[in-house]
C-alpha positions in Angstrom: 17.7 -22.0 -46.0 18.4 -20.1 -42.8 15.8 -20.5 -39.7 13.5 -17.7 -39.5 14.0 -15.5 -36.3 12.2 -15.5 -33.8 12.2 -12.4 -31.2 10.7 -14.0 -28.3 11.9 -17.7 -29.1 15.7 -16.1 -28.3 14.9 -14.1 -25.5 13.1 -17.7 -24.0 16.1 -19.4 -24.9 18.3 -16.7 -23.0 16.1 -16.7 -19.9 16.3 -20.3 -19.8 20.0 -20.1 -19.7 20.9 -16.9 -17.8 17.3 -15.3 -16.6 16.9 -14.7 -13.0 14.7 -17.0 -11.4 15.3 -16.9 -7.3 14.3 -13.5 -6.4 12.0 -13.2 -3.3 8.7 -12.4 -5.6 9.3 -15.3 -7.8 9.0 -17.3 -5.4 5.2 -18.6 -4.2 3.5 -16.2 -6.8 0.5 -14.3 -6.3 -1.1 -11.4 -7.8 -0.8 -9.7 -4.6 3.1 -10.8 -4.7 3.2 -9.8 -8.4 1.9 -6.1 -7.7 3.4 -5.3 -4.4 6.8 -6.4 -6.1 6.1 -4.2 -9.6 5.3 -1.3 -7.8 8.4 -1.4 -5.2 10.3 -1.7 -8.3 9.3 1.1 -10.6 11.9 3.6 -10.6 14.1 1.6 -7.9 16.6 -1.1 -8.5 16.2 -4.8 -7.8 18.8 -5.1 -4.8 17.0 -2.1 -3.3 13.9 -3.6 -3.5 14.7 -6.9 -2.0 14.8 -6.5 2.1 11.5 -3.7 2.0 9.7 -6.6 -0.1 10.7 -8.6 2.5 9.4 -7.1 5.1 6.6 -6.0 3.9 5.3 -9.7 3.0 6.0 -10.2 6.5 4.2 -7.4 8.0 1.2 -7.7 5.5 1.4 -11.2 3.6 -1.5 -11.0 1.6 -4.1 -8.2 0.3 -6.5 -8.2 3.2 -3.3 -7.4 5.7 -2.6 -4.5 3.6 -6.1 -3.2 3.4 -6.8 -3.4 7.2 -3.3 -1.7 7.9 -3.1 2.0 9.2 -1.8 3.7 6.0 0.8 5.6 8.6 2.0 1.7 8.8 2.3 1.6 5.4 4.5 4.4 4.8 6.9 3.7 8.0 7.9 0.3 6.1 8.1 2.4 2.9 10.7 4.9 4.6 13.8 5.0 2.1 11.9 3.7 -0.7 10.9 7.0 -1.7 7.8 7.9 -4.2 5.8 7.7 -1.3 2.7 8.6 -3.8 3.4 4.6 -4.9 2.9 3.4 -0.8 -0.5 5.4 -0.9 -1.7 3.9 -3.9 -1.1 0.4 -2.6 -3.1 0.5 0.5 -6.1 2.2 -1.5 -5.9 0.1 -3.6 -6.2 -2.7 -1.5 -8.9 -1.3 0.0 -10.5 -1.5 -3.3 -10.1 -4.7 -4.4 -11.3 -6.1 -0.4 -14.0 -4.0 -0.6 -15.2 -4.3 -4.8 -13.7 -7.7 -5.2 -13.8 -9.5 -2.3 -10.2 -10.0 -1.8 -9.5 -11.4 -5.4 -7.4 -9.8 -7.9 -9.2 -8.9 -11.8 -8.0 -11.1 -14.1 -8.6 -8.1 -16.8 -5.7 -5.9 -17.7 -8.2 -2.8 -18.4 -10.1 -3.6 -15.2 -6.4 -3.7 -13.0 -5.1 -0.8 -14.8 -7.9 1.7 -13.3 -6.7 0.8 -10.3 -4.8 3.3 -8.2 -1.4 3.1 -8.9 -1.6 0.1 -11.8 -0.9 1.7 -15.5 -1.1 -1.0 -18.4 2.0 -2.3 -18.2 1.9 -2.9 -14.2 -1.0 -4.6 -14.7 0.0 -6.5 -17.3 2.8 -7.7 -15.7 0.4 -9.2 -12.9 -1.9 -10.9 -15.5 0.9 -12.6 -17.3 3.4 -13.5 -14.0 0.4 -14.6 -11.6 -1.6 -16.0 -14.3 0.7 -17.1 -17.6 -1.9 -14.8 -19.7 0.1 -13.2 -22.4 0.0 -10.0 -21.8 2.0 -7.1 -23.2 4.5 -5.1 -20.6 6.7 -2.1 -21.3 8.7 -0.9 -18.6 11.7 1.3 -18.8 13.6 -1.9 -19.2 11.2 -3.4 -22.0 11.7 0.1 -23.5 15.3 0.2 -23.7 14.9 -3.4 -25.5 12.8 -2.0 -28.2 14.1 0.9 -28.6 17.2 -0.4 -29.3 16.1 -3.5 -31.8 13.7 -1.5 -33.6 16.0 1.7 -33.6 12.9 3.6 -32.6 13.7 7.4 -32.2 12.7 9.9 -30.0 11.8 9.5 -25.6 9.6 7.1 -24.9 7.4 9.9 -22.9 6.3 11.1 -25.8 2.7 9.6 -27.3 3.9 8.7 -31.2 6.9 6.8 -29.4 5.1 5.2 -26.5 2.2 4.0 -29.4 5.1 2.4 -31.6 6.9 1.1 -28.8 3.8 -0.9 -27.6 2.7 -2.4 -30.7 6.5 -3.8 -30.8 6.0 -5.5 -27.6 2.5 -6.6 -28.3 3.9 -8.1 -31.5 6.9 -9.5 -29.8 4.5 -11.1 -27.1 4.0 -14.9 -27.5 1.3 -17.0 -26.7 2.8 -19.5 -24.8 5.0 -19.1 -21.6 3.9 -15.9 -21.1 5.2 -15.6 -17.0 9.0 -16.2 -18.3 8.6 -14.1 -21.1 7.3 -11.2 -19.5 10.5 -12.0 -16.7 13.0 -12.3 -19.4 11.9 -9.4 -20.8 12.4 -7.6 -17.8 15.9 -8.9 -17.0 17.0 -8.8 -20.4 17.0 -5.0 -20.2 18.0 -5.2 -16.4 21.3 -7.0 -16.7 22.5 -7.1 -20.4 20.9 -4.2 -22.3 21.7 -1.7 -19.5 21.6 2.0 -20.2 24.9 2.4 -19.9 27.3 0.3 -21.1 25.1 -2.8 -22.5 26.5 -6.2 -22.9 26.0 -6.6 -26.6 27.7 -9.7 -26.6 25.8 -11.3 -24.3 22.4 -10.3 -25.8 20.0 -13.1 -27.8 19.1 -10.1 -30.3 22.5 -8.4 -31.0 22.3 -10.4 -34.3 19.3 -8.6 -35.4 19.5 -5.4 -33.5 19.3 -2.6 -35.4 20.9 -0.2 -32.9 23.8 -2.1 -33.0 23.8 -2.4 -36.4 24.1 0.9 -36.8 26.5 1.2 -34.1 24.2 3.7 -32.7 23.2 2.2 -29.0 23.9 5.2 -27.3 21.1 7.0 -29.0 18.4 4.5 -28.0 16.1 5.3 -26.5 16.0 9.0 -26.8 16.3 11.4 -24.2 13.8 14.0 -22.4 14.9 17.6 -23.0 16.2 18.4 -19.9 15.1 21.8 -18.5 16.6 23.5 -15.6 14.9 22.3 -12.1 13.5 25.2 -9.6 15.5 25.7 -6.6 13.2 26.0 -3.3 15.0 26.8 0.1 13.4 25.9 3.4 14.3 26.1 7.2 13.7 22.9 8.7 13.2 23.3 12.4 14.3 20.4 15.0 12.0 21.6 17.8 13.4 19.5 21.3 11.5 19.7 24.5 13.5 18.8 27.9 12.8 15.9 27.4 14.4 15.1 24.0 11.8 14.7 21.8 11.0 16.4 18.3 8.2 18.4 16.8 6.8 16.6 13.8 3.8 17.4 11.7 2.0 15.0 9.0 1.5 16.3 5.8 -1.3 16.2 4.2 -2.6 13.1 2.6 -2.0 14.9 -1.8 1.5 16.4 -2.5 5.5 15.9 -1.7 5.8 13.4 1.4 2.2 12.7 1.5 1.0 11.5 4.6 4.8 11.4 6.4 5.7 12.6 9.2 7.9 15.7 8.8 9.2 18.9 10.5 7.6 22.2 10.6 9.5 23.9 7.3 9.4 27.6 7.5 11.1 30.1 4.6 14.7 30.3 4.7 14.6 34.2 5.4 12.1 33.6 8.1 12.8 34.3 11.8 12.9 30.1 13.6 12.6 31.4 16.7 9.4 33.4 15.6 8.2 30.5 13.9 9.2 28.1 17.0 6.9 30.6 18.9 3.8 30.7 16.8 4.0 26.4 17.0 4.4 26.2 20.9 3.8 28.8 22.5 7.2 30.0 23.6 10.6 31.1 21.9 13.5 28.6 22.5 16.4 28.9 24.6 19.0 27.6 22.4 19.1 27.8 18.2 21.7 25.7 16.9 21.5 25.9 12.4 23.1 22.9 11.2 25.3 22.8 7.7 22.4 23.0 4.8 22.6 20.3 1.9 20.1 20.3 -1.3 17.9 17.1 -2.0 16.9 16.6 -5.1 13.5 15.7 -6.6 12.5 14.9 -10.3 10.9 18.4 -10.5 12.9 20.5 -8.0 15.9 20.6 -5.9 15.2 21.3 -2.3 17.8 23.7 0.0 17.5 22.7 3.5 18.5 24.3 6.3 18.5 22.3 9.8 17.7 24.5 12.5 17.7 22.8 16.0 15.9 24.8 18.3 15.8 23.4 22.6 12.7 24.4 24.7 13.2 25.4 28.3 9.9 24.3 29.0 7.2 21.4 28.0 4.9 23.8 26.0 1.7 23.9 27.0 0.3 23.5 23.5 1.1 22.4 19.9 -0.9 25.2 17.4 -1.5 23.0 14.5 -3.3 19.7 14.2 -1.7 16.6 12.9 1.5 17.3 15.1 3.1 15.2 17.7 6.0 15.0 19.7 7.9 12.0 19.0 11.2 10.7 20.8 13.8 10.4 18.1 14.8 6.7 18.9 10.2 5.8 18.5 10.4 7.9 14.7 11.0 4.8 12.1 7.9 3.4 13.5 6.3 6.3 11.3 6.7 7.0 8.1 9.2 9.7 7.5 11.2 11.4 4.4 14.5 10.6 3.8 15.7 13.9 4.8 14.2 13.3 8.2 15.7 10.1 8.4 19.0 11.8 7.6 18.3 14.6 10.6 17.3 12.1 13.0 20.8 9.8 12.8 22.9 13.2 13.2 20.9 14.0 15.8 21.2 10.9 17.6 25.2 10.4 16.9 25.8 14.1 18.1 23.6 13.4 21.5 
């Protein structure tokens, strides 16, 4: 009589054998480690994440760093990482559990998961790395696993899905060695069961996936209708005093680039030397507009326009709050958007 399978016994077994197990937040785990690391890695890839978790363990090494930390410091280390929404959440969060729980992460899922920033499978993740509860996760990765053995239709984003999906990986979840199975989870759908091109072979499930089965793996999981993203063009103006430094303004705390530093954006019909006017005082004596390039968000693509506009004076005045003028080669030590980042290097390699 054959040996009755068992889901999470194989994918064990695999992690065992070919699981990562030397990556910077699996080593010395906390829950603060745990979170910092789960967060830095939604929507981002592994070697990506690696040198900003780094740094940021050395810059704030534990929960109380983070919470005492100038936000602005939070987002400079974040520059690159983009989601900037996800470096906000972090530092109120930490806030929060300093100031609620005295320093110490719940043990709870629900409790974590009201947190800013931490859904249910974030925070199960913690609970189950940092603490070996079992706890069920479903990350994009977990969700491509499921998907796939289960031959579950339809995108995940959608509610009868997502419910299906999670009672798979609740069922799936053992009771013992919940860290490593959480992990192997994780890099099961990281390195083998990849969205494109998956290593079937490879897999501790391709016996018993019904995907592959059904030689149907491209279809799981199913895809979001994709609609046609909004175009939105802007001026971006590079506003240089004599002596070299730029214009910047922080946005407001809620929206795109929360809390970054930026340029002044103006319409892309709009007069620049109107609007360099109306910020300080004086029109400029030399307008320079750069090559455009679009960058893209999730729910728009963004037409910019570099407009580089050099004062023959030190205004006198800046008319808006939040707005500073910052020396190109000083600017990483705030926390900027990638475009800006962009700007700033052409700047410097054309001075």
């Amino acid at each position: 009589m054959a040996a009755r399978f068992s889901f999470s016994a194989a994918v064990l077994a695999w992690f065992d054998r070919a699981g990562r197990k030397h990556l910077p937040w699996q080593q010395d785990i906390t829950p603060y480690r745990v979170w910092v690391s789960e967060i830095m890695l939604q929507q981002t890839q592994v070697s990506t994440v690696i040198p900003y978790f780094q740094r940021f363990m050395e810059r704030f090494p534990d929960v109380q760093a983070l919470a005492a930390a100038p936000v602005n410091d939070v987002l400079a280390l974040w520059t690159g990482l983009g989601y900037y929404s996800r470096a906000r959440n972090l530092h109120r969060t930490a806030i929060i559990i300093c100031e609620q729980y005295d320093g110490i992460f719940p043990a709870a899922v629900d409790t974590l998961a009201s947190l800013p920033g931490i859904g249910r499978s974030t925070a199960a993740a913690i609970v189950s790395i940092a603490h070996g509860t079992p706890a069920a996760i479903l990350d994009g990765n977990v969700k491509r696993v499921l998907a796939r053995f289960h031959a579950v239709p339809g995108w995940p984003g959608d509610s009868p899905v997502a419910k299906a999906l999670w009672q798979y990986a609740e069922q799936h979840t053992p009771s013992r060695r919940a860290a490593e199975y959480t992990q192997a989870m994780m890099d099961l759908g990281a390195i083998v069961c990849t969205r494109s091109k998956p290593r079937c072979d490879a897999c501790p499930l391709q016996a018993h996936c019904l995907a592959r089965q059904q030689d149907s793996i491209a279809q799981y999981p199913g895809k979001k209708t994709r609609k046609a993203l909004p175009v939105r063009a802007v001026q971006m103006l590079m506003i240089r005093n004599p002596a070299g430094e730029l214009l910047l303004q922080q946005r407001p705390p809620a929206g795109l680039w929360g809390g970054l530093w930026c340029l002044p954006e103006i319409p892309a019909d709009a007069d620049a030397a109107a609007g360099c006017q109306a910020l300080c005082g004086q029109r400029p004596q030399r307008i320079t507009v750069w090559p455009g390039w679009r960058h893209s968000f999730s729910h728009y693509h963004l037409e910019i326009t570099p407009v580089l506009l050099q004062l023959a004076r030190a205004p006198r005045r800046i008319a808006e709050e939040g707005s500073r003028w910052v020396a190109p080669g000083s600017a990483s030590a705030l926390g900027l958007p990638a475009p800006l980042v962009r700007l700033l290097a052409e700047l410097s390699a054309g001075d």
